[in-house]
C-alpha positions in Angstrom: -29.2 -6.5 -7.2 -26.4 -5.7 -5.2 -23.4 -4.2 -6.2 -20.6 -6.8 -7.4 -18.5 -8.3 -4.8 -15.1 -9.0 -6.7 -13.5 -12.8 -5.9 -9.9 -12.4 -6.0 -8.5 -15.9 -6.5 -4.3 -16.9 -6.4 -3.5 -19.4 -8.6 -0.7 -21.7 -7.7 2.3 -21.4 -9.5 2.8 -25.0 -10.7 -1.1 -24.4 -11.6 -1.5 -25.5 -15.5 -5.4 -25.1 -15.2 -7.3 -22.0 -17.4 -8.3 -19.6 -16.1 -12.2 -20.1 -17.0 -10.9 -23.5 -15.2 -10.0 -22.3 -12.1 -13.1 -19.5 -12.2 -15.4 -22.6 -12.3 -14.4 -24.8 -9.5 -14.1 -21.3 -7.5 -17.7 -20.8 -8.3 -18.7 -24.0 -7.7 -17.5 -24.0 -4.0 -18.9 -20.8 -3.3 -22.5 -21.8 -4.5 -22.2 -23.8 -1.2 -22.2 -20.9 0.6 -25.8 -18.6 1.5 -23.4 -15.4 2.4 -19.8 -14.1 2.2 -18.3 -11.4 4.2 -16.1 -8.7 2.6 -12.8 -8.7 3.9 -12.6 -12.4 4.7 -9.4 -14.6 3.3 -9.3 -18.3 3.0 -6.3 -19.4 3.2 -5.0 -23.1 2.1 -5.9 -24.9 5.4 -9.7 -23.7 4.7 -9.3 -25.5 1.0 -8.0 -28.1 2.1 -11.0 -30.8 2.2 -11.8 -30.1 -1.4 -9.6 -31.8 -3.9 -9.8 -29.1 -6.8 -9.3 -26.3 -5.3 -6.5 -27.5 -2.9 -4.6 -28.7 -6.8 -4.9 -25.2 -8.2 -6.2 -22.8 -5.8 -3.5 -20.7 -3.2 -6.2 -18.0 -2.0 -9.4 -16.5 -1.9 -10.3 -13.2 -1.2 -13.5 -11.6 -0.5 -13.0 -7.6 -1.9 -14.3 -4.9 1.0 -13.7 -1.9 -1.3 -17.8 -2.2 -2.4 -19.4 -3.4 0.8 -19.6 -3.3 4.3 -21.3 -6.0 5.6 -21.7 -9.9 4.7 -24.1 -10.6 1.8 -25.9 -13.4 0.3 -24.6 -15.3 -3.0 -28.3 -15.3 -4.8 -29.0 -11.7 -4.6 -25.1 -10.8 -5.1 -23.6 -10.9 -9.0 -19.6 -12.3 -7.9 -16.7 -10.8 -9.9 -13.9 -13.5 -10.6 -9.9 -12.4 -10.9 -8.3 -15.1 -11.5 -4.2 -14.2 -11.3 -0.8 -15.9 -10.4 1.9 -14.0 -8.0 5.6 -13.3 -9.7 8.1 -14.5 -7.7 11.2 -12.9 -9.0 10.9 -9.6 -6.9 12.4 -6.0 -8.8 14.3 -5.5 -11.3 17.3 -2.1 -10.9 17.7 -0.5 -14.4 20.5 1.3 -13.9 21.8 4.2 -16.0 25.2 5.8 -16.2 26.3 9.5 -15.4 28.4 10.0 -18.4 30.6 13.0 -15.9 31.9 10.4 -13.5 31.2 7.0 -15.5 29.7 6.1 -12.4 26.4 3.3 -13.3 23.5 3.5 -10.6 20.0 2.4 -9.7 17.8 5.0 -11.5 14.3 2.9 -11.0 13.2 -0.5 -9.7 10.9 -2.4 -11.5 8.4 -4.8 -10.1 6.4 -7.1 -12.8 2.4 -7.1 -11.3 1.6 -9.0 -9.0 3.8 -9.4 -6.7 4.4 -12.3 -4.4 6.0 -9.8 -2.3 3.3 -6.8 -2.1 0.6 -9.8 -1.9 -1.8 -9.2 1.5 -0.1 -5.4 1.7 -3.9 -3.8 0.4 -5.6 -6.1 3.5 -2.8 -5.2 5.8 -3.4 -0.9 5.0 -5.9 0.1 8.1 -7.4 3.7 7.7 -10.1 5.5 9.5 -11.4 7.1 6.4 -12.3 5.6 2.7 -8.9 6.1 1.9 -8.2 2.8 -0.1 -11.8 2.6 -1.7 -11.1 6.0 -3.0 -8.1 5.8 -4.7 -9.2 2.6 -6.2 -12.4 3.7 -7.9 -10.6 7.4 -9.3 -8.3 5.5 -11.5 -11.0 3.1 -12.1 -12.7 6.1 -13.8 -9.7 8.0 -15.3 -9.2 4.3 -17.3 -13.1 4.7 -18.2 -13.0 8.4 -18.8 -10.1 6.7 -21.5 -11.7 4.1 -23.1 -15.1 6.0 -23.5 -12.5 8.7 -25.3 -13.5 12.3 -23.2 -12.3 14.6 -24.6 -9.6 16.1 -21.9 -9.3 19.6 -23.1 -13.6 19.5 -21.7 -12.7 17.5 -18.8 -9.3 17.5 -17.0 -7.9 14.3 -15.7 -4.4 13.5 -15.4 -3.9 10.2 -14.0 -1.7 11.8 -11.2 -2.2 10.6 -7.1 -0.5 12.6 -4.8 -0.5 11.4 -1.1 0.9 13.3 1.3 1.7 13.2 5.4 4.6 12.4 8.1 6.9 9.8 7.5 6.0 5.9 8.5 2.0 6.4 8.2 1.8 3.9 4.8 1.6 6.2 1.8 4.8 4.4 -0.2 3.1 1.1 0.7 -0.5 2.7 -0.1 1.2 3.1 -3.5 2.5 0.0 -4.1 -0.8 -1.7 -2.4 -3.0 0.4 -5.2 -0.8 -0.9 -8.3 -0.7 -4.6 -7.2 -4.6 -3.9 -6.9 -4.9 -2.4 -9.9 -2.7 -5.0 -12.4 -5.2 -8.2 -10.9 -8.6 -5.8 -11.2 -7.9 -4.2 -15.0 -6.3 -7.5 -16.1 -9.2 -7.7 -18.7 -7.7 -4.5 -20.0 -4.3 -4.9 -19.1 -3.1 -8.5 -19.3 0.5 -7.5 -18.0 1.8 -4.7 -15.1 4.5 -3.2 -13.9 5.1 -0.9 -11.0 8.3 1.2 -11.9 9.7 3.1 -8.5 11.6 6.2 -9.2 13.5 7.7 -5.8 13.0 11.4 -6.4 15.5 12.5 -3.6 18.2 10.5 -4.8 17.2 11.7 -8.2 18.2 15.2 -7.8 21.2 14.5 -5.2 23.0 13.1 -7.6 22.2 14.4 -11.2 22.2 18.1 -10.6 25.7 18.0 -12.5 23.8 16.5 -15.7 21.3 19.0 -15.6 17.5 17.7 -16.9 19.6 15.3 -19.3 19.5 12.1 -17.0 15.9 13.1 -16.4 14.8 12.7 -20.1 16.8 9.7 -20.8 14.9 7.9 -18.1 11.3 9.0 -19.4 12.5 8.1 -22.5 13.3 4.6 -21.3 9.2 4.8 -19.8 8.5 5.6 -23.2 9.4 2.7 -24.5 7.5 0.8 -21.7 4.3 2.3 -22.6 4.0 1.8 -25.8 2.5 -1.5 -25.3 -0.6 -0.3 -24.6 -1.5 -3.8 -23.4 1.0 -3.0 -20.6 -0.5 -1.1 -17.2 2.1 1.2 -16.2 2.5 2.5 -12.8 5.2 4.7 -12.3 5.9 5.9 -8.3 8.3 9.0 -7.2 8.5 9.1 -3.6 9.8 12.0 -2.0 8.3 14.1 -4.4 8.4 17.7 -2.4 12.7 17.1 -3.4 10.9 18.9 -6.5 10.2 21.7 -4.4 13.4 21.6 -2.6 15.4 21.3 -5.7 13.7 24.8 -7.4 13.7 27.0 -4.6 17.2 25.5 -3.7 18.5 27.1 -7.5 16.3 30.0 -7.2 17.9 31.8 -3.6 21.2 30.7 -4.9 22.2 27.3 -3.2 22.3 24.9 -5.5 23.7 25.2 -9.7 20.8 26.6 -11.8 21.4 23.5 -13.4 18.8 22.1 -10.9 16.0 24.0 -11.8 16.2 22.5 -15.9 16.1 18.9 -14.1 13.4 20.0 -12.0 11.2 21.6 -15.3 12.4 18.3 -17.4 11.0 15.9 -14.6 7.6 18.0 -14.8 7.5 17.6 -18.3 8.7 14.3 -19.0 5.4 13.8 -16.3 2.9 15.7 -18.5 3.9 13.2 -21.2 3.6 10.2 -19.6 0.1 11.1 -18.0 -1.3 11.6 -21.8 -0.8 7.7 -21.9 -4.4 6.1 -21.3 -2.0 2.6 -19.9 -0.1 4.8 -17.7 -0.9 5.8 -13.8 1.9 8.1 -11.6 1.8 7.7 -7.8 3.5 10.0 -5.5 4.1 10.7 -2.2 5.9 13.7 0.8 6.9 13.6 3.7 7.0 17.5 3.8 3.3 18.8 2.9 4.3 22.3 2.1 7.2 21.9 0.7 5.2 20.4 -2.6 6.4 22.0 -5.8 2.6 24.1 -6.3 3.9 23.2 -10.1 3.3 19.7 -9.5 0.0 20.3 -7.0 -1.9 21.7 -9.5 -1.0 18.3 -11.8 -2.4 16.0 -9.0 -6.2 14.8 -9.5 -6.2 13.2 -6.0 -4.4 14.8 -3.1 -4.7 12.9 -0.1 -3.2 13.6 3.5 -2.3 10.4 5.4 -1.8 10.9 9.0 -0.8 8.7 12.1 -3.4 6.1 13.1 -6.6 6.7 15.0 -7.2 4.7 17.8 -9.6 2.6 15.9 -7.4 1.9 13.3 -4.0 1.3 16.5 -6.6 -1.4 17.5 -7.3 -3.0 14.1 -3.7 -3.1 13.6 -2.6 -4.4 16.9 -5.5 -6.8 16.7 -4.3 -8.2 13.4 -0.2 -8.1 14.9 -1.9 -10.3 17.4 -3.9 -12.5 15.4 -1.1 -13.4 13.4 1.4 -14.5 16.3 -1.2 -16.6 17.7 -1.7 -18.5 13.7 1.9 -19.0 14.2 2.5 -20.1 17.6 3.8 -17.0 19.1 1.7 -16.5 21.1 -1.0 -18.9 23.6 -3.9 -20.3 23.6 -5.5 -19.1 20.7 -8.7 -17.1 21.8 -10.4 -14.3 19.9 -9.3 -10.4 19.9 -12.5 -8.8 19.2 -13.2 -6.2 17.1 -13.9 -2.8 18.3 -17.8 -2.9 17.4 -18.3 -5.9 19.5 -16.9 -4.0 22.6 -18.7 -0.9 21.8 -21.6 -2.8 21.6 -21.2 -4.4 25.2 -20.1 -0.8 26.3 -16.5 -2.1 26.8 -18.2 -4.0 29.9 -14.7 -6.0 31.3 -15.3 -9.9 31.1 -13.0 -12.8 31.1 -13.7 -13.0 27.5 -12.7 -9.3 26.8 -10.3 -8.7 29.0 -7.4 -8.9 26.7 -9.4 -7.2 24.0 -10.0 -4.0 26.4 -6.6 -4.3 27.6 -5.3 -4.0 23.6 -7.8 -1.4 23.5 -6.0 0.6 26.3 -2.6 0.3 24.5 -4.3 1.6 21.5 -5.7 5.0 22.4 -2.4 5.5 24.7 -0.6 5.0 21.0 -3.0 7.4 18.9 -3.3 9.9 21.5 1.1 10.2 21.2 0.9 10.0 17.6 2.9 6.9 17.1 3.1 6.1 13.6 1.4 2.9 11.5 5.1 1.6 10.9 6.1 1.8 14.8 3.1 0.6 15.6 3.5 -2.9 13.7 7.3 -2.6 15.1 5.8 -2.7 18.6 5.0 -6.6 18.8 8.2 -7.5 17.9 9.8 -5.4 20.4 7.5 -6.6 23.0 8.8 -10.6 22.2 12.1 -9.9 22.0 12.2 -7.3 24.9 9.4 -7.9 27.2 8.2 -11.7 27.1 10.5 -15.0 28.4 8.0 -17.3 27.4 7.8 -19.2 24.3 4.3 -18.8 23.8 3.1 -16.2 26.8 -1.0 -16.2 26.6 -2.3 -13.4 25.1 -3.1 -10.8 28.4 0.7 -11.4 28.7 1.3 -10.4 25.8 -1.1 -7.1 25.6 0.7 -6.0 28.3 3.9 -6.6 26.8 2.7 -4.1 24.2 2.1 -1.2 26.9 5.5 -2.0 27.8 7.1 -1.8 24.6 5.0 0.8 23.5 6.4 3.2 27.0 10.1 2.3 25.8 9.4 3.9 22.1 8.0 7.0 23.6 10.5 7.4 26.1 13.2 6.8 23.2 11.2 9.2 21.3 11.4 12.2 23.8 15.6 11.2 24.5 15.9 11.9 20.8 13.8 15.2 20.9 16.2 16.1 23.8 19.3 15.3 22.9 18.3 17.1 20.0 17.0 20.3 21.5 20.2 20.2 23.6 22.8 19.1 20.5 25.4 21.6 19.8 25.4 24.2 17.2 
């Protein structure tokens, strides 16, 4: 037997069906099928025909964490998650600096899933096992839990740590991994929330309260994971301000009062990761500016760097894929994936052209460096900056992409003039 190949379904809201409902006609349409591909998503127009699933059913997705190629539905055991998307976006609990009697954000709260991190994990390209990774260590630190290990024998702490330059995905990595995580441990967690802790902003602004801000917020988390039902997944981004913040009090910079909210946030954190419902996420920007305090804490420390060009091409394919599903961009024809040109050699034919063309604009982004996020920017400035038709045809439109993609590098190397040559 294979391994499983997990079904994630999204129930519509106005759905009123079970659960064990909706599994059923789900499974029922897919015994129609000899084999499924990993990675594929039907959408609403591909339900459409059957009655049933049109009523209840807004999405089906076909997990690629476990496989890499299609497989076939009699030899395959299929794992059903059955799950509806919140709608009401994140909550600000806000706190009050009792110097100033100023109130602020002190964390966002997101209930899981989200409607608005939904198709973020399918949209996350990497060259490396990156996502599957991540996804099966905290699939064992819950089992390590339930099975009761003893930690003092084995260490685990529940702690990811990804690191790298800014815009390659790690925040949305993070978010990705808990939206994941609340619809695949539903069994064991029924509800989830994602709570987002800004780190940077943290420390900016409480240095004057000294670690006392700090503890009244973990004590707030405190409360939240005490439902153990409850999967808790709490993110600091920015983390390294840690590091910043110590060495900062230590030469003499900042009040010493920093360093006592820079001890209470590390252990306020080897509280929380003693909860067997509770998960941290961090990430840096600044790789070796990491508190070595925290480091050592981290069970996973992954560095997430700017895309490869296989991984510019996957996303620019996908960018390119979804203008042409919305009109943006004509006829609709096929971008085809990198295999399929590397098996034809990247031989040029009227089919391929625009694929080798994409391909082109891709290595010319990897080999600059250009981050993931400017990368999925680059599409948009290529419509608004480089196309006059409503609907150019797609070789248009790759080279559009080479154009848009020139103007961001030459923007990139004004900026690293202007500030080479900026005044002192």
């Amino acid at each position: 037997m294979n391994p499983a190949l997990h079904v994630e379904v999204v129930q519509r809201s106005q759905s009123r069906a079970t659960k064990d409902f909706v599994k059923e006609i789900v499974r029922s349409f897919l015994l129609n099928f000899v084999s499924l591909s990993p990675g594929v998503i039907l959408s609403e127009t591909d339900l459409e025909e059957n009655v049933e699933l049109k009523e209840h059913v807004q999405m089906i997705t076909f997990c690629d964490i476990e496989h890499d190629t299609e497989v076939l539905v009699t030899e395959t055991e299929l794992v059903y998650h059955i799950y509806k998307l919140d709608a009401f976006g994140a909550e600000s609990d806000t706190m009050t600096d009792t110097s100033t009697g100023e109130e602020f954000a002190a964390a966002d709260v997101w209930a899981l899933p989200s409607e608005q991190f939904h198709g973020l994990w399918e949209s996350l390209i990497y060259d490396t096992k990156l996502k599957e990774d991540t996804v099966r260590f905290v699939e064992t630190a819950f089992e390590f839990a339930d099975r009761g290990v003893d930690p003092n024998v084995i260490g685990w702490n529940r702690v990811v740590l990804l690191h790298g330059p800014p815009g390659t995905g790690k925040t949305s990595l993070c978010r990705a991994l808990a939206q994941k995580l609340s619809v695949r441990l539903a069994d064991r967690f029924p509800r989830a929330r994602l709570i987002e802790i800004n780190a940077h902003g943290l420390f900016s602004k409480w240095f004057a309260e000294s670690g006392k801000l700090v503890a009244r917020l973990f004590e707030r988390l405190e409360e939240i994971v005490a439902d153990r039902r409850l999967l808790v997944c709490v993110l600091v981004d920015e983390v390294e301000s840690l590091a910043h913040a110590r060495r900062a009090a230590l030469s003499g910079l900042e009040p010493s009062d920093s360093i006592r909210a820079v001890n209470a946030l590390l252990t306020q954190l080897d509280r929380l990761r003693r909860r067997p419902n509770a998960l941290v996420l961090t990430t840096s920007n600044v790789t070796g500016a990491i508190d070595v305090a925290f480091v050592d804490r981290a069970d996973i420390k992954r560095r997430v760097g700017p895309p490869s060009a296989r991984a510019a091409y996957e996303i620019l394919r996908g960018c390119c894929g979804e203008l042409m599903a919305r009109g943006l961009v004509a006829p609709r024809e096929p971008v085809f994936e990198l295999r399929v040109l590397e098996g034809s050699r990247f031989a040029e034919s009227e089919p391929s052209r625009a694929s080798l063309r994409l391909w082109g604009v891709a290595r010319e982004a990897a080999g600059a460096g250009v981050s993931g996020r400017a990368l999925r920017r680059l599409p948009f400035l290529a419509r608004a900056l480089h196309v006059r038709d409503a609907a150019p045809p797609l070789p248009r439109f790759v080279d559009a992409l080479g154009a848009a993609l020139r103007d961001h590098l030459a923007d990139a190397a004004d900026m690293d003039d202007a500030a080479v040559h900026a005044p002192v």
